[in-house]
DRENMISE-17653 format. One line per 10 residues: number of its first residue (from 1); their letters; for each residue z, y, x of N, C-alpha, C. Coordinates in steps of 0.05 Angstrom, whole numbers, plus 5000, padded with zeros to 4 digits. Example, Ala and Ser with C-alpha at 12.3 -4.5 7.8 and 13.67 -1.06 7.14 Angstrom:
BEGIN
1 = as = 5156 4886 5264 5156 4910 5246 5156 4934 5264 ~ 5142 4955 5257 5143 4979 5273 5157 5001 5258 .
END
This chain:
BEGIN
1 = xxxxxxxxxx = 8932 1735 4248 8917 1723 4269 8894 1708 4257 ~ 8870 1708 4270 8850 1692 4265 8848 1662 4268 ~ 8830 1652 4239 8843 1618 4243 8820 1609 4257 ~ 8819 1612 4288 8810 1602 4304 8825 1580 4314 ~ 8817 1561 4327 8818 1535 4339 8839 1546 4364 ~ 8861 1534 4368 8883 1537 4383 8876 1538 4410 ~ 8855 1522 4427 8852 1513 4438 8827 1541 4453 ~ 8814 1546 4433 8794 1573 4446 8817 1595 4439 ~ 8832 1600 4426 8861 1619 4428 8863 1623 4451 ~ 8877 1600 4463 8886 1599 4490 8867 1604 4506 .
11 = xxxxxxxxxx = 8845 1591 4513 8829 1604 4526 8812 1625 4539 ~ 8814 1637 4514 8822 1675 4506 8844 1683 4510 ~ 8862 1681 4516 8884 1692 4526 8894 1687 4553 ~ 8880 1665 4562 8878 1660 4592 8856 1676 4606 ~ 8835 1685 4591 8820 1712 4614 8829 1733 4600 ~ 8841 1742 4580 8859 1763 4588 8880 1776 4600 ~ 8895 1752 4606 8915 1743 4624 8901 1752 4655 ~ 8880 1735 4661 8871 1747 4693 8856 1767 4698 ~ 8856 1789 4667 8845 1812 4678 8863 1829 4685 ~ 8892 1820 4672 8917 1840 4679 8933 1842 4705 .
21 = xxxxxxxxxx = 8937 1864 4708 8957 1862 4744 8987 1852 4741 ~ 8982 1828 4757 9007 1819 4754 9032 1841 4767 ~ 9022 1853 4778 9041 1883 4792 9053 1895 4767 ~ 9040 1895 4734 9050 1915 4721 9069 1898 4704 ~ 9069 1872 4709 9082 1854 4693 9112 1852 4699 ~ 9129 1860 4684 9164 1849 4691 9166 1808 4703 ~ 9182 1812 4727 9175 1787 4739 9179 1763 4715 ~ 9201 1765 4698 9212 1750 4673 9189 1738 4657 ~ 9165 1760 4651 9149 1755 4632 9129 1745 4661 ~ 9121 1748 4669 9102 1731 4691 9107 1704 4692 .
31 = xxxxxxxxxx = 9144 1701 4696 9148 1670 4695 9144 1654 4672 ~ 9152 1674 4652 9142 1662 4622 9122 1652 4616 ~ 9102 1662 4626 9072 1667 4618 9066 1636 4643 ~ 9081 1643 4669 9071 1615 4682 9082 1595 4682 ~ 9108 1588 4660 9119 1568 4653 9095 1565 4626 ~ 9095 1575 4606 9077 1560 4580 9048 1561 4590 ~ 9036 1571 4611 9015 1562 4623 9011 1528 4629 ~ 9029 1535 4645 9038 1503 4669 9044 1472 4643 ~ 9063 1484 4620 9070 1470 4603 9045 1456 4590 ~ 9030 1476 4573 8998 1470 4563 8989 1462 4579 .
41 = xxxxxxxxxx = 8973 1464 4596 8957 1452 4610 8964 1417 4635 ~ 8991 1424 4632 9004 1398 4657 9018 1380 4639 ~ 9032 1393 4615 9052 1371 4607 9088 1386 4629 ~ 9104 1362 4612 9123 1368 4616 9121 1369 4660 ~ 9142 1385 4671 9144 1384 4698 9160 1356 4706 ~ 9149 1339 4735 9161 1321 4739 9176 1335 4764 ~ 9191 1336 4761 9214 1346 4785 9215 1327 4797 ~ 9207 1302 4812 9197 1284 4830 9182 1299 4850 ~ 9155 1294 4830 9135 1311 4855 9130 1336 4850 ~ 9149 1346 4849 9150 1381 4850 9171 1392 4864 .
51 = xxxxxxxxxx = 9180 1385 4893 9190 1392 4914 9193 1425 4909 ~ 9216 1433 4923 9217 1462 4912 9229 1472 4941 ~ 9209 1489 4960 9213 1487 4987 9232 1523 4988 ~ 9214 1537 4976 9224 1561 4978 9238 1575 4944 ~ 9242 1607 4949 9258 1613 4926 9233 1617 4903 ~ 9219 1631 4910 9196 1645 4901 9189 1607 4873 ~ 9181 1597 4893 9172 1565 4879 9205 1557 4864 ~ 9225 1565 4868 9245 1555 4852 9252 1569 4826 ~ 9241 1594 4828 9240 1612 4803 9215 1588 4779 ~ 9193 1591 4791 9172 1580 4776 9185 1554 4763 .
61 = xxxxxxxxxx = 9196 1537 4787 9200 1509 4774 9220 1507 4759 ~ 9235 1524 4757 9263 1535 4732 9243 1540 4703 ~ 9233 1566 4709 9219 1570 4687 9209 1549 4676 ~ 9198 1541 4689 9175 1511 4668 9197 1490 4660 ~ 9216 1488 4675 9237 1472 4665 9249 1483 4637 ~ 9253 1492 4634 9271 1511 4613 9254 1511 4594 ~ 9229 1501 4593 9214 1511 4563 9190 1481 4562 ~ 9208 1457 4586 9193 1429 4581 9196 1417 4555 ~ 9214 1422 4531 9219 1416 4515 9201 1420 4492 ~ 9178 1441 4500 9158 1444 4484 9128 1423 4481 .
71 = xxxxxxxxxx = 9119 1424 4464 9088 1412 4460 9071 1427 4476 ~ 9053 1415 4492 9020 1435 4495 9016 1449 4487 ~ 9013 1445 4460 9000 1463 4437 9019 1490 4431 ~ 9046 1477 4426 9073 1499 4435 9070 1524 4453 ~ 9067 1507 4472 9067 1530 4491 9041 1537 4496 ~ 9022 1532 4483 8996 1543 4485 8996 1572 4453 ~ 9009 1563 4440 9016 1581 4422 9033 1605 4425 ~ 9057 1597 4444 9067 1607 4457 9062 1637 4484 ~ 9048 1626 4501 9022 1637 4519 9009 1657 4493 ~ 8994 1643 4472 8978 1671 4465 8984 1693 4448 .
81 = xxxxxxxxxx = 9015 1679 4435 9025 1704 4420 9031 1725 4448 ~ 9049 1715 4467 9058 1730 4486 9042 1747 4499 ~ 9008 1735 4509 8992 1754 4521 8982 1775 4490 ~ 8978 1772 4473 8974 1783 4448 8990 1809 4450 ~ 9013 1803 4451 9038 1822 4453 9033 1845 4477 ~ 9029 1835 4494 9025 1851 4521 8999 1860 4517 ~ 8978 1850 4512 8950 1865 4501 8952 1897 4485 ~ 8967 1888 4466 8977 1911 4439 8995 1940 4454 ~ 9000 1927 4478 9023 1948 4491 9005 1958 4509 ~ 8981 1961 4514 8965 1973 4541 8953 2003 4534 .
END
């Protein structure tokens, strides 16, 4: 990998990320991808104000739960090996 700045990594891997169809994505790796999204960019999830009305929103708020134990940077590292991965497979 290129020793680029973590931070334009991610950034690059976030518009590659929205050029892809989330239709071709296994639902697992979608949540993945929107749990170390959510993680980097928000910080850990406050399950306070994150009301969880339907299922669809209770998958998401699981996912990000399950991987709050990470750093930003973690899961921003995280995020771009993963879209990296799925890039290599197209």
């Amino acid at each position: 990998m290129q020793n680029k700045d973590l931070d334009i990594r991610f950034e690059e891997a976030v518009e590659i990320a929205n050029s892809m169809s989330q239709a071709t994505l296994p639902q697992d790796v979608a949540l993945r991808l929107y749990a170390y999204y959510k993680q980097a960019t928000h910080g850990t999830i406050d399950t306070r104000v994150s009301p969880v009305y339907d299922l669809r929103n209770a998958f998401k708020t699981n996912a990000w739960m399950q991987i709050s134990h990470l750093t930003s940077d973690e899961a921003k590292e995280q995020y771009t090996e993963l879209i990296s991965e799925l890039a290599r497979k197209k």
